[in-house]
C-alpha positions in Angstrom: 109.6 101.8 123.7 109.3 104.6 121.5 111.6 106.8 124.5 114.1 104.1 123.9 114.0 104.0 119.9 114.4 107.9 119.9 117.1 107.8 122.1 119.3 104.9 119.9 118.6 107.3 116.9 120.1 110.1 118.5 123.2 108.5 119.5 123.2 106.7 116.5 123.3 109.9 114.5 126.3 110.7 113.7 127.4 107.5 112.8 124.9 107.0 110.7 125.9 110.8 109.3 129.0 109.1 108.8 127.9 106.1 106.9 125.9 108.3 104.7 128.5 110.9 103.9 130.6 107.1 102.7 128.1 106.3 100.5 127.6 109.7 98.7 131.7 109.6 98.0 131.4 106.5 96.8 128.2 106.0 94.6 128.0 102.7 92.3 125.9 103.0 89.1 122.7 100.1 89.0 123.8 96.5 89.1 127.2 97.6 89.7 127.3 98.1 93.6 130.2 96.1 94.4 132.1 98.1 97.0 128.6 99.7 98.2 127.4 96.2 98.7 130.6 94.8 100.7 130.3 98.0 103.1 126.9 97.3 104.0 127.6 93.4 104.6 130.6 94.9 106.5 128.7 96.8 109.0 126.2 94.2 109.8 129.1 91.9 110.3 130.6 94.2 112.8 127.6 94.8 114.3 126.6 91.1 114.7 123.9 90.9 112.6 123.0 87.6 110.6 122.8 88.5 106.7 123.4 87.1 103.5 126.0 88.6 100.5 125.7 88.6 97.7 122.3 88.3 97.2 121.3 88.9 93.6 124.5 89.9 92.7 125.2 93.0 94.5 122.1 93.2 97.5 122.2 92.6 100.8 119.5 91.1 103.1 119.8 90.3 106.8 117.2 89.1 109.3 116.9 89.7 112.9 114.4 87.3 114.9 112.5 88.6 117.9 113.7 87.3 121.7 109.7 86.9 122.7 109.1 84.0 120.1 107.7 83.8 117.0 105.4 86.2 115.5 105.1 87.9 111.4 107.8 88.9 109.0 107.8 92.4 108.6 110.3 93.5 105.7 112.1 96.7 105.4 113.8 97.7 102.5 116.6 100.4 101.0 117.5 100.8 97.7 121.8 101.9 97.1 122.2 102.5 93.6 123.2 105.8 91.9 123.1 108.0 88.8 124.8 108.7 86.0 124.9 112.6 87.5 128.1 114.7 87.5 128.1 116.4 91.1 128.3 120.0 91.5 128.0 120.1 95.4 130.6 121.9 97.0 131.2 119.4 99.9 133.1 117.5 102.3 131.7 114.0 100.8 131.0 114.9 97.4 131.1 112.2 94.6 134.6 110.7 94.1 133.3 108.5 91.1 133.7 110.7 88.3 130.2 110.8 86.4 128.1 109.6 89.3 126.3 110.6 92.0 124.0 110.0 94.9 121.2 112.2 93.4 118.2 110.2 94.7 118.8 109.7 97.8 119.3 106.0 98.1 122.5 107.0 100.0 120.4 108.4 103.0 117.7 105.3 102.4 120.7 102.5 103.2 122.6 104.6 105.6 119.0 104.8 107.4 118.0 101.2 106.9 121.7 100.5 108.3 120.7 102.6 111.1 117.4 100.9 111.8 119.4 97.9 112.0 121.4 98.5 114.4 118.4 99.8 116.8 116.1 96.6 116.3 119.4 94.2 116.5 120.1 96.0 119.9 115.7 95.7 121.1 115.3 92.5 120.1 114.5 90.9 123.0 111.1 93.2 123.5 109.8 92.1 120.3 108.3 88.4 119.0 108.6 87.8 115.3 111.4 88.6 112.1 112.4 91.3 110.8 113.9 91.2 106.9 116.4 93.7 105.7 116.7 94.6 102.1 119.3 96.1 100.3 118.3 96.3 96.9 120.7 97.3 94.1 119.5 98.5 90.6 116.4 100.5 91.5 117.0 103.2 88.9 117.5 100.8 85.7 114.6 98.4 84.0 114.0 96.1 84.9 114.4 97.0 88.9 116.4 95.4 91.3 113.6 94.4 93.1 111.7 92.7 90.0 115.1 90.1 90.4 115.1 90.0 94.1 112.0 88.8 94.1 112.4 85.7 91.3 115.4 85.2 93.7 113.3 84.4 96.4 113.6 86.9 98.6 110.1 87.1 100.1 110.1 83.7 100.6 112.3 82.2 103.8 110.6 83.7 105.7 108.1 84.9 103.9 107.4 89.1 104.5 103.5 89.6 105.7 104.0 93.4 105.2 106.8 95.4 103.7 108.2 99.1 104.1 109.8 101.1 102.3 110.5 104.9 102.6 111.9 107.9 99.9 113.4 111.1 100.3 111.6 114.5 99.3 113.0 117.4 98.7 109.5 119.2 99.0 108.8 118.4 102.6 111.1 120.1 105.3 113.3 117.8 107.1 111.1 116.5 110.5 107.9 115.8 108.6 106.9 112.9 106.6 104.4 112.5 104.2 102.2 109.3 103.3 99.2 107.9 100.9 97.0 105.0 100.8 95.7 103.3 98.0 97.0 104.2 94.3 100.3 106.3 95.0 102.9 105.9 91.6 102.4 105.0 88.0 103.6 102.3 86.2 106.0 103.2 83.7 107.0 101.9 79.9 109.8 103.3 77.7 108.6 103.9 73.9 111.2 103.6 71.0 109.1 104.6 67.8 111.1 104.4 64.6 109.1 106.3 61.5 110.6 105.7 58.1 109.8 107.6 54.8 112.2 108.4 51.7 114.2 111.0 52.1 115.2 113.5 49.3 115.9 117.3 48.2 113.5 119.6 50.4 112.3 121.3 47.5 111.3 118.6 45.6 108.8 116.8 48.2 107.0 115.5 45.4 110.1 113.3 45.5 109.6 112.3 49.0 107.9 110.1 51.3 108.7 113.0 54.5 108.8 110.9 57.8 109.6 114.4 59.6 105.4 115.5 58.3 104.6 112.0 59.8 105.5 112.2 62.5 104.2 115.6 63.5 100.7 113.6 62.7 101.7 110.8 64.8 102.3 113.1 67.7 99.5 114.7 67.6 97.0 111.9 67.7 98.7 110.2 69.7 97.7 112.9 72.1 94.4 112.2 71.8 94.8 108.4 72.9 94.5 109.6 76.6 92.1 112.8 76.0 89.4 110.4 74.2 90.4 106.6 74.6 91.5 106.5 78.3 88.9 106.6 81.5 89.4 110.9 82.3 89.4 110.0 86.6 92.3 107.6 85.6 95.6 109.1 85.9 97.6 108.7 82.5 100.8 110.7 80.4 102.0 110.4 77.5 105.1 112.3 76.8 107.8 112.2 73.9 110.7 113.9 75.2 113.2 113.4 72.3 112.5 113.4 68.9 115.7 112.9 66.4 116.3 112.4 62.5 119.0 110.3 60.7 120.4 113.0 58.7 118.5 116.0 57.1 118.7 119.6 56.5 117.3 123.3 56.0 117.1 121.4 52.4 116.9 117.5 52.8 114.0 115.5 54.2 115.5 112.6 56.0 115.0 108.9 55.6 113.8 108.2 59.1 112.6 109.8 62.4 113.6 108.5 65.6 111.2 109.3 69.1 112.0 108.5 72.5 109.0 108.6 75.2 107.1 107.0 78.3 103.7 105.9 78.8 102.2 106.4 82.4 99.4 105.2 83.9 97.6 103.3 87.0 95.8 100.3 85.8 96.9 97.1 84.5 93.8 96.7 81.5 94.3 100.5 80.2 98.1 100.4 80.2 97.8 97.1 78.1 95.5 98.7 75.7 97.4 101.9 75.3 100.7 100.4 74.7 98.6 98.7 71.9 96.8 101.5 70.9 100.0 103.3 70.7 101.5 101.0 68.1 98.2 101.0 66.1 97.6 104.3 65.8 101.3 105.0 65.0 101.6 102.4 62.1 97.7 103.3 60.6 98.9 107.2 60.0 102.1 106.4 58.6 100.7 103.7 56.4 98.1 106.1 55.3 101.4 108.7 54.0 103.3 106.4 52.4 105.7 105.4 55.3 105.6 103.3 58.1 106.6 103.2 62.0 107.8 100.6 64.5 107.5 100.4 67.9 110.2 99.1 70.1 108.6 98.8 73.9 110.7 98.6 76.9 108.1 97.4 80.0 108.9 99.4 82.7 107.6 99.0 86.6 103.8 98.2 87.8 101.9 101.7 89.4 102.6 101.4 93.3 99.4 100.4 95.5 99.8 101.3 99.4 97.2 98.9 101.0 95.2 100.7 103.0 94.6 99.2 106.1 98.8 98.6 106.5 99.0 102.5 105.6 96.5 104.0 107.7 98.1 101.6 110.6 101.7 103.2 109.6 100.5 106.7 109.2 99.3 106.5 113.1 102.3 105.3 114.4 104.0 107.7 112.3 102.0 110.4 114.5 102.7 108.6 117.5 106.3 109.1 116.4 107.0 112.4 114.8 104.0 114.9 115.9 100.4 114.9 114.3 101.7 118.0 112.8 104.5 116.0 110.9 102.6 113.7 109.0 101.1 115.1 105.4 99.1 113.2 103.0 100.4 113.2 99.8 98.9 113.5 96.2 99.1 110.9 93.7 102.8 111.2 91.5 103.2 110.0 87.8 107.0 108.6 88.6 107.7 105.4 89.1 109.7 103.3 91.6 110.8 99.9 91.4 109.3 99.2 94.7 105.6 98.5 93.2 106.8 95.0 92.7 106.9 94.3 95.9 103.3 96.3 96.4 102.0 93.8 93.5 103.0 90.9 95.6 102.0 91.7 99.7 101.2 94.6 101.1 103.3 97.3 101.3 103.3 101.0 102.6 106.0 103.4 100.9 106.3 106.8 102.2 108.2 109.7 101.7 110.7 111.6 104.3 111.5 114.7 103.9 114.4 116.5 103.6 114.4 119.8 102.3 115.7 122.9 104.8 115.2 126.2 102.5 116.7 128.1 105.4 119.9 126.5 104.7 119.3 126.9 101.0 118.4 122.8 100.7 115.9 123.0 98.2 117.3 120.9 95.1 115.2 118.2 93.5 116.4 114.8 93.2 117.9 113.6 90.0 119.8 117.0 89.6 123.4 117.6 90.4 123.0 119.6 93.2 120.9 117.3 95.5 121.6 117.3 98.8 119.4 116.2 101.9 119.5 118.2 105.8 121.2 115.5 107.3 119.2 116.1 110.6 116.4 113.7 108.5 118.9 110.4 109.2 117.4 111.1 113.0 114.1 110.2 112.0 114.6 108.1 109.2 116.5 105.4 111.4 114.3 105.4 114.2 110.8 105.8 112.4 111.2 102.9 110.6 112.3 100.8 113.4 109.1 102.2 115.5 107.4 101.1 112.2 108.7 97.6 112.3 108.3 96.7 116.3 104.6 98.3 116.4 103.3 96.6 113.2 104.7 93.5 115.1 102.8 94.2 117.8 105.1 95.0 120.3 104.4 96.6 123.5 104.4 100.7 123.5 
């Protein structure tokens, strides 16, 4: 079976190139996949395959059910959103929507999952079971795409025992993968802290209540919420990466101080304490100066868990698949991705596939406007994950 996986992939290839390259022209900003949606329900219709669209406005899901019987629901699922990224590729299929781009990669995940499709509809006689295919839209804007596919119902009917999910990476060379059990992303929450004084003539602070000297303080011990209050083997950031005032001068102290950051961490208890803290700590010291501060909080995604005994079955066949030598454990990251929801309701492996080819000068990170992936990765990508599928389902090797 895995002779006859490998060899679907490789004449699926360029196709799937092809299906790809459409995608990346075309990319659709979160929630708005309209066209991206209708071509992916248009290529399971003319292959065959049994799906339903719309589902949750712009997704796409489509089952394919075993010839040997019945058996689990394994789901895979894609994400096909884009960003707001003006692309500076100089390429064949680069971005025709001005002020968007494909600069995550979820081109290459639904192109794959497309792909993967297409091999499983074509072997499924020689497995028992379902396989679920998701097509998620929105995974790069709060609250996730998968957060609403999920009150939607779409791990129920039939109802997923496992799910898959994988994520291109730059870092890794294109023919390797790389995979981690247990605690693999952080949770993620936007802060919105508003820190108002009275402003006046910078020479006469006497005058003023200075929310720009309040600030500073609240910075700085807010630092130490994660040095001092926070568990030092848990993984947790606290970053303010844009700090703003509404008005001011070389010689007048503003009214009010406006910071933008994101709290990061891997547990439930300490992330509901922090945020807390956060707020606390914020509203004491300006308080304490004369001023005061409000938080606005945006919840973001749940940290991503990779259940263990799902991963460490994945990361064999993986080997089985691409080479001992292909497969990398990763570290833990402090992004986020949308597809913890699904990891906070059955278990779920996510893995990363890799991309890069420095040779060929493919180096570029993702979420920057010169991402691009070594298109020889939409070999593995397709047929990996349809090995994943058919050997989690226990089908014969």
């Amino acid at each position: 079976m895995l002779e006859a996986i490998k060899d679907k992939a490789a004449l699926l290839h360029k196709e799937v190139i092809d299906i790809r390259r459409h995608l990346h022209t075309y990319p659709e900003l979160s929630f708005e996949e309209y066209e991206t949606g209708k071509y992916i329900a248009g290529r399971l219709q003319a292959w065959g395959i049994p799906h339903q669209y719309p589902f949750s406005g712009t997704g796409v899901v489509a089952l394919i059910e075993g010839g040997k019987g019945t058996g689990p629901v394994i789901a895979l699922r894609a994400d096909i959103d884009a960003l707001p990224i003006s692309e500076k590729n100089k390429v064949s299929y680069c971005s025709q929507n001005e002020g968007i781009m494909h600069a995550c990669g979820h081109d290459v995940h639904s192109s794959s999952l497309l792909g993967t499709a297409k091999i499983l509809w074509d072997l499924r006689k020689e497995f028992a079971g379902t396989i679920k295919l998701i097509f998620q839209p929105g995974e790069e804007k709060a609250p996730g795409g998968a957060s609403i596919m999920i009150k939607d119902g779409v791990l129920k009917n039939p109802a997923p025992a496992h799910i898959f999910g994988q994520h291109v990476h730059p870092p890794l060379e294109v023919g390797k993968i790389g995979i981690r059990p247990g605690l693999y992303m952080a949770s993620a929450d936007e802060l919105y802290l508003t820190v108002t004084g009275r402003g006046g003539h910078g020479a006469l602070p006497q005058n003023t209540v200075d929310p720009i000297v309040i600030t500073a303080q609240i910075i700085t011990a807010l630092q130490t919420l994660v040095s001092r209050e926070g568990d030092p083997i848990l993984p947790s950031v606290l970053t303010f990466g844009q700090i703003a005032s509404t008005g001011g001068a070389t010689n007048i102290i503003p009214n009010e101080v406006k910071l933008k950051g994101t709290f990061r961490t891997m547990d439930e208890q300490w992330r509901a304490h922090a945020l807390r803290r956060i707020q606390e700590i914020a509203d004491g010291i300006a308080k304490a100066m004369g001023g005061s501060a409000q938080l606005d909080l945006i919840h973001g995604y749940p940290f991503l868990h990779n259940d263990e005994a799902l991963t460490a079955r994945a990361t064999e066949y993986a080997r089985a698949y691409m080479g001992q030598e292909n497969v990398v454990e990763l570290p833990i990251r402090m992004t986020s991705e949308d597809f913890s929801y699904y990891s906070q309701e059955i278990p779920a492996c996510f893995y990363r596939l890799g991309t890069g080819n420095p040779a060929r000068g493919i180096t570029s990170p993702v979420h920057t406007n010169t991402f691009d992936v070594d298109e020889e990765c939409l070999l593995h990508s397709t047929g990996l994950m349809a090995w994943l599928a058919m050997r989690e389902l226990g089908s014969k090797v």
